[in-house]
PATIPA-723649 format. One line per 5 residues: number of its first residue (from 1); for each residue x, y, z of C-alpha. Coordinates in steps of 0.05 Angstrom, whole numbers, plus 32768, in hexadecimal, padded with zeros to 4 digits. Layout:
! residues N
NUM> X:Y:Z | ...
//
This chain:
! residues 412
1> 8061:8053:7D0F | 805D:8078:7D51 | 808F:806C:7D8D | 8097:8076:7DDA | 80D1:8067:7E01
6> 80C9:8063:7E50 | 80F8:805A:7E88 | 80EE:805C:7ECF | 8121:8057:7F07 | 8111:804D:7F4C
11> 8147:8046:7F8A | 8136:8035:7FD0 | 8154:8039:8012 | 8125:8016:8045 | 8138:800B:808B
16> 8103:7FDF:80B8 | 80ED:7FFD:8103 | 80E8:7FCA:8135 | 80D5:7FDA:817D | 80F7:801A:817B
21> 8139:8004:8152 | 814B:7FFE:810D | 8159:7FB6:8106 | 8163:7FAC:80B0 | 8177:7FCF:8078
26> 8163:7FC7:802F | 8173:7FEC:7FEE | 8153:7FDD:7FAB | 8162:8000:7F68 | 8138:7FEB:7F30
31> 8129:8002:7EE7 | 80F4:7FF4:7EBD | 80F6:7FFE:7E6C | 80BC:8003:7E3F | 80B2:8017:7DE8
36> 806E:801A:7DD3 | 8064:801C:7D87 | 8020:8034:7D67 | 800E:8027:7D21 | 7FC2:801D:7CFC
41> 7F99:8020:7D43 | 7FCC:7FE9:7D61 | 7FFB:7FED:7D9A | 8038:7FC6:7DA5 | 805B:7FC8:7DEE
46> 808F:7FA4:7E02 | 80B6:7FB1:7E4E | 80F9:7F93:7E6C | 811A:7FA4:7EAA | 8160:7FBA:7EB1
51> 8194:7FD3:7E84 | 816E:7FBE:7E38 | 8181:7FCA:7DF2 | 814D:7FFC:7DDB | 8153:7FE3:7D97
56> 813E:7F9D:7DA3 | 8107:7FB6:7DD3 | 80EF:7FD2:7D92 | 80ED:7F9E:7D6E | 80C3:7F71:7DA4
61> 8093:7FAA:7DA6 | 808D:7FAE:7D5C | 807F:7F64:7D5F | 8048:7F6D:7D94 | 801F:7F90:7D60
66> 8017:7F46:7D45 | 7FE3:7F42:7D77 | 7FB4:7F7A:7D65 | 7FA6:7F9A:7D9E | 7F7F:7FD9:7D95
71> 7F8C:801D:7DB2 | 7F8D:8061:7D96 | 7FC2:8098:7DA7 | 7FD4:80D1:7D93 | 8023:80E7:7DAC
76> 8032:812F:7DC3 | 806A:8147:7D91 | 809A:8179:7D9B | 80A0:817E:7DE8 | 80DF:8182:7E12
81> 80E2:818A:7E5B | 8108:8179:7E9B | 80F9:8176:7EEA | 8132:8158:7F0B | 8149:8164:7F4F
86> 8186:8138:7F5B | 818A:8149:7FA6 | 8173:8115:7FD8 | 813E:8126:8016 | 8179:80FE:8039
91> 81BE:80F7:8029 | 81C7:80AD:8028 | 820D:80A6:8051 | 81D6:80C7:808B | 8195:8098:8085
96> 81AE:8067:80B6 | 81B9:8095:80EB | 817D:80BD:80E2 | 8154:8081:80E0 | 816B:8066:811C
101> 8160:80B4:8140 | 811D:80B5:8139 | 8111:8064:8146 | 8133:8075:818A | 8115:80C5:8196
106> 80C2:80A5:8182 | 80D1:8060:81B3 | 80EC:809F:81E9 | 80AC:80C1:81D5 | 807E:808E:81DC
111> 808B:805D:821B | 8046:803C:8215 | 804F:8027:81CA | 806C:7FF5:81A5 | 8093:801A:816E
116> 809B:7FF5:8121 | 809F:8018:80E9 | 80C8:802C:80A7 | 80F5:8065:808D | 80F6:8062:8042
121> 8126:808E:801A | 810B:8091:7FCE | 8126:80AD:7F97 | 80FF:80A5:7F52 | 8117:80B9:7F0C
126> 8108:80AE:7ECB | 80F9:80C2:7E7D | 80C6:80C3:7E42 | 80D7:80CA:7DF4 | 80B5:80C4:7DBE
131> 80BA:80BC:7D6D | 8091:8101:7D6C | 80D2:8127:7D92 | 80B5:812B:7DD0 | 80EF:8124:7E0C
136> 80D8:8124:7E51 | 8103:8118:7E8C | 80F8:811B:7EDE | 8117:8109:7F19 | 8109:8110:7F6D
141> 8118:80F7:7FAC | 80E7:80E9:7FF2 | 80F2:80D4:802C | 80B6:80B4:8050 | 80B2:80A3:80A3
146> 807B:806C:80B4 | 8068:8056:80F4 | 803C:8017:8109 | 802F:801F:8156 | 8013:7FFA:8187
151> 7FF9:7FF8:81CE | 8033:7FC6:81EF | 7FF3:7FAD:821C | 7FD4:7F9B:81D5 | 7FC9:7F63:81B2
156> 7FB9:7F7A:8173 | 7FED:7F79:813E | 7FE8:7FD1:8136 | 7FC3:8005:8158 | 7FD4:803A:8131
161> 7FF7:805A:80F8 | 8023:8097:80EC | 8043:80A5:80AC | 805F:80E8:8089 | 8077:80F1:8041
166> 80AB:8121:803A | 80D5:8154:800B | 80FE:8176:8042 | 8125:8154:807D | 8140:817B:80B8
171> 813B:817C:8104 | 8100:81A8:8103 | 80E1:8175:80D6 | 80FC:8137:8106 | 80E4:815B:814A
176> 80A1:8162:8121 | 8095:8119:8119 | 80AE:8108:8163 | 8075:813F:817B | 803E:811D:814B
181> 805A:80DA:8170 | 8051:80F5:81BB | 8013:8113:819F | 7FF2:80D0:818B | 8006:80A9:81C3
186> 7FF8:80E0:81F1 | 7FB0:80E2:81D6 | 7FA9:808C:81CF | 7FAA:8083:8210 | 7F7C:80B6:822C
191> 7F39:80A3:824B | 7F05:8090:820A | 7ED2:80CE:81F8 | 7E8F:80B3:81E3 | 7E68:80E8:81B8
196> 7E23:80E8:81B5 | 7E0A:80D4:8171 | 7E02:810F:813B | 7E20:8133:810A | 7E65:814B:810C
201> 7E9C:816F:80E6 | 7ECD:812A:80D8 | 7F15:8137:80BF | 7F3A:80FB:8090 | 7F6B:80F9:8065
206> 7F5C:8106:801A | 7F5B:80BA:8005 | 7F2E:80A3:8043 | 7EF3:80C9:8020 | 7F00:80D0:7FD2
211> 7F20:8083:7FD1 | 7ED3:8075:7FCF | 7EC9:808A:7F8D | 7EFD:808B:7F67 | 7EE3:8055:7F41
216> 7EAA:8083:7F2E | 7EE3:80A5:7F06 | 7EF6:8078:7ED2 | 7EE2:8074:7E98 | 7ECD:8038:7E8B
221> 7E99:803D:7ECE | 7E8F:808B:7EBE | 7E7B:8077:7E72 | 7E57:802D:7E82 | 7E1B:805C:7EB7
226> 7E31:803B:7EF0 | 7E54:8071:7F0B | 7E38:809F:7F3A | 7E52:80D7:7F11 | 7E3E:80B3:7ECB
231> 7E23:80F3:7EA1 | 7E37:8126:7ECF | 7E85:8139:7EAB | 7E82:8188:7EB2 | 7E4C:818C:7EDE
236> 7E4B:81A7:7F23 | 7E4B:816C:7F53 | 7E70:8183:7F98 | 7E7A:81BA:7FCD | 7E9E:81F2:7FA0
241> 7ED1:81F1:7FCD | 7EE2:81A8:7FBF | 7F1C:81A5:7F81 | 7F3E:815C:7F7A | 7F7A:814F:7F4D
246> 7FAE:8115:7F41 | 7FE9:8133:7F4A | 8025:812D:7F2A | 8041:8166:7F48 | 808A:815F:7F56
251> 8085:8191:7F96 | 8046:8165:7FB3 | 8059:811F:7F8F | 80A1:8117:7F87 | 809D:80CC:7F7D
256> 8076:80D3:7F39 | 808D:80F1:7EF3 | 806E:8135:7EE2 | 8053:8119:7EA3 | 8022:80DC:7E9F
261> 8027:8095:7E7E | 8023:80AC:7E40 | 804E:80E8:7E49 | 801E:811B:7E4E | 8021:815B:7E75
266> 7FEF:817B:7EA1 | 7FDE:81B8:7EB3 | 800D:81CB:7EF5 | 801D:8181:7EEF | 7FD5:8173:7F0F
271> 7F95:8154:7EE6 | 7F57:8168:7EFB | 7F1F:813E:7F0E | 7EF6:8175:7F3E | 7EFD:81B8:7F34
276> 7ED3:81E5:7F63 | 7E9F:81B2:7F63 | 7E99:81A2:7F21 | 7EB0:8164:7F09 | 7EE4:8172:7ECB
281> 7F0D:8138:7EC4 | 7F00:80E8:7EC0 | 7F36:80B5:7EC6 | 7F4D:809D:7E85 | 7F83:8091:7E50
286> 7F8A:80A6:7E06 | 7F6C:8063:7DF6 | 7F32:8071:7E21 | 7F29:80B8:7E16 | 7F28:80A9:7DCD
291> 7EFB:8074:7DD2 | 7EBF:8089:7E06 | 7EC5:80D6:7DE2 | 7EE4:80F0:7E24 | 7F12:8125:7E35
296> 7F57:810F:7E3C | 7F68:8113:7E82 | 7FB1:8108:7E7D | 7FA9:80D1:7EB5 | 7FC3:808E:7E94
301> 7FFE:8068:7EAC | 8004:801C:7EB5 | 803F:7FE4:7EB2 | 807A:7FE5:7E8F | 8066:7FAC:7E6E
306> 801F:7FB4:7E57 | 7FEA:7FE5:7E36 | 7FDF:8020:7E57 | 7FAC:8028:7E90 | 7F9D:805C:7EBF
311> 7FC2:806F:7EF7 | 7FBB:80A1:7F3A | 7FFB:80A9:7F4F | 7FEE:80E2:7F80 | 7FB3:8111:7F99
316> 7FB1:8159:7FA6 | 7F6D:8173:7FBD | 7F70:81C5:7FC1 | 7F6E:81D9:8009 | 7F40:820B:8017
321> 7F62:8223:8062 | 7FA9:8221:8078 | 7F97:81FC:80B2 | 7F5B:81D8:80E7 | 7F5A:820F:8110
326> 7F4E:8240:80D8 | 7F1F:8208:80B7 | 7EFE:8201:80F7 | 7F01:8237:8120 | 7EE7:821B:8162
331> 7EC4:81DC:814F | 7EC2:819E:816A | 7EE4:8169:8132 | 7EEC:8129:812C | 7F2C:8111:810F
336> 7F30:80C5:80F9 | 7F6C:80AC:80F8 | 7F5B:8056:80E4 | 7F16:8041:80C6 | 7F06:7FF6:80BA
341> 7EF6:7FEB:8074 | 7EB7:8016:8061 | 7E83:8006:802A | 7E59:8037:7FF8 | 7E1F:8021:7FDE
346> 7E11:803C:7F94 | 7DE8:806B:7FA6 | 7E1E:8086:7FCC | 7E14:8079:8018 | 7E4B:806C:8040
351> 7E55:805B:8078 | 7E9C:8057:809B | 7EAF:8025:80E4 | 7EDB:805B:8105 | 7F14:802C:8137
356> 7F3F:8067:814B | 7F27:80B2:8149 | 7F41:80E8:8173 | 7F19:812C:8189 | 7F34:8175:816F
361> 7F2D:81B9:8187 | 7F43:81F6:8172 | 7F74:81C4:813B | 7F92:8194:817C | 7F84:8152:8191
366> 7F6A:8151:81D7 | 7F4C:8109:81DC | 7F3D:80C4:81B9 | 7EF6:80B7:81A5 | 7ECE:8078:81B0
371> 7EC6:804F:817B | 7E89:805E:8144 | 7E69:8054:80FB | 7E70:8098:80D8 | 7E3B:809A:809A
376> 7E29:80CB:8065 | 7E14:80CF:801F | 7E52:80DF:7FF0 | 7E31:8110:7FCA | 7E23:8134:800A
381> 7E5D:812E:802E | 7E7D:8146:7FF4 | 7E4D:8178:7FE9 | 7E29:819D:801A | 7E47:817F:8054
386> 7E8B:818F:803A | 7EBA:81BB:806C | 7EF0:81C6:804A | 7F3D:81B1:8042 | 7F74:81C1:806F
391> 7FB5:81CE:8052 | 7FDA:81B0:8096 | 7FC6:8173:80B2 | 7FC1:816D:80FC | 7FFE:8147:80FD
396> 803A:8186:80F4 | 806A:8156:80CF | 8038:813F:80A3 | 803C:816A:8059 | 7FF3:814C:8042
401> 7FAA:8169:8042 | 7F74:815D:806C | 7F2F:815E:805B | 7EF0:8177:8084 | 7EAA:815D:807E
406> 7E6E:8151:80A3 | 7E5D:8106:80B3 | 7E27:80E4:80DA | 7E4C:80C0:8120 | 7E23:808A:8131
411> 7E39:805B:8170 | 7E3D:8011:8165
//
């Protein structure tokens, strides 16, 4: 019989923004246990919370077989490894007062808004053994700044969003987000630019574009032909330029283990699923993998309570340019900052309302766009109309990606 022991420990400092002041503090610490046990094509799982007794975990897990649910692993044997780094972003003694710093620096900052918002301090740890000798152990901290603003003349509830995940606190790092602030407000309130309708180079963030089909990725879709990808595993789909992991990097995602649900290991803690255009990985588990004849992508995770399903923790998408300017050179972009919903047809059209969008040059903001639909196939926007990926964001405190791809702007 085959065994897996899991534990996962998550503590959280979370202070609440209102109107430019911190007005609560919460902390949560919570830990969540889970044994799997494997024997004749059956898994058993059982999960508490807390402090348990391993031993009588075991034992409910060993009765879950009872119920003859079907899944086939295989456990990685033999493997020890560790990536802990006990240090916090923040200490926690300090949180308070820097909370409360930049509440009162971005309200300074920005007269005409409304200021809400979160700091979260996060630290995650957590470990994975098995009956084949496999020991796997991580732990990280992250500190992340969120800010719902609004026009004080508004009525809507927000009018836009700010928010920065980070590894590294400082006051370079704090007068960063206070300049993104001014930025934003600076550039919400200037006089509406209505484009003409055409084609233009759009920039989004990597979920705003590949959150469309990432249900084209597992395999259950991928395998049942309604994917728009079913057949096409190692085939060259995208732009060559265009590679897409989920990461489980600790330097890029320190909120996640290294290793997946089932305690497997990527390579450079990142599992491929485009990889200069060619599609190389589809979302799946051992179960599934086994079951559909797939690669195993080393993507599974799920409750601590239940079978394992797949998971995305975090994305990494390979930037092609270290920043819009170098991306761009002197372009005209588009960058859009909230869209409303979106839809994508299965042949892969879709089309995008853009609410709040602000005009770049030479990588700055220099005005708010009207509102508009932006449309485009998938397949071409992530093909032949695909720019490129900017290692900075436009926002300087900001540590993510930005993609670059031409899109259709169409006025309402």
């Amino acid at each position: 019989m085959n065994k897996e022991y899991i534990v996962n420990k998550s503590s959280e400092i979370t202070l609440n923004i209102t109107d430019g002041k911190v007005d609560s503090f919460r902390e949560i610490d919570e830990t969540t246990n889970t044994v799997r046990v494997y024997s004749e094509g059956k898994i058993g799982v059982a999960g508490a919370l807390g402090e348990v007794d391993f031993s009588e975990l075991e034992k409910t897990a060993e009765t879950k077989l009872l119920e003859g649910i079907p899944y086939q692993s295989t456990l990685n044997k033999n493997l020890n490894k560790k990536i802990e780094n006990p240090r916090l972003v923040v200490d926690k003694s300090k949180i308070i007062p820097t909370a409360k710093r930049i509440a009162k620096k971005v309200a300074m900052a920005c007269p005409k808004f409304l200021v809400n918002g979160k700091v979260q301090l996060g630290q995650n740890s957590g470990s994975y053994k098995n009956s084949e000798n496999t020991d796997l152990a991580y732990k990280n901290s992250n500190l992340s700044v969120f800010f719902q603003v609004k026009d004080k003349q508004s009525s809507n509830i927000a009018d836009a969003y700010y928010g920065v995940s980070l590894g590294k606190y400082g006051k370079s790092v704090e007068d960063k987000i206070v300049a993104d602030l001014a930025m934003l407000h600076e550039n919400f309130f200037a006089e509406k630019i209505l484009l003409p309708n055409g084609e233009y180079p759009m920039i989004f963030g990597s979920y705003d574009i590949l959150g469309h089909v990432f249900k084209d990725f597992i395999a259950e879709y991928y395998v049942s032909g309604g994917s728009l990808f079913s057949g096409k595993l190692g085939q060259k789909v995208f732009n060559e330029k265009l590679s897409v992991y989920v990461d489980r990097n600790p330097k890029t995602n320190r909120a996640s283990a290294f290793y997946d649900g089932e305690g497997e290991i990527a390579k450079n803690y990142r599992a491929p699923l485009i990889e200069k255009g060619v599609i190389n990985g589809i979302l799946n588990t051992k179960n599934t993998a086994a079951m559909f004849g797939l690669p195993h992508a080393k993507t599974s995770g799920g409750s601590y309570d239940g079978v394992p399903t797949i998971a995305l923790p975090g994305l990494f998408v390979q930037s092609t340019a270290a920043n819009l300017s170098e991306l761009l050179g002197d372009k005209k972009a588009i960058y859009v900052a909230i869209t409303s919903g979106g839809d994508i047809t299965t042949e892969g059209t879709l089309g995008l309302p853009v609410m709040l969008a602000f005009l770049v040059e030479n990588g700055k903001m220099v005005g708010r766009v009207s509102e508009f639909n932006a449309s485009g196939n998938i397949l071409d926007i992530l093909g032949k109309d695909f720019v490129g990926v900017s290692k900075q964001d436009i926002f300087a405190a900001s540590e993510n990606e930005v993609m670059v791809v031409n899109m259709n702007l169409i006025n309402e």
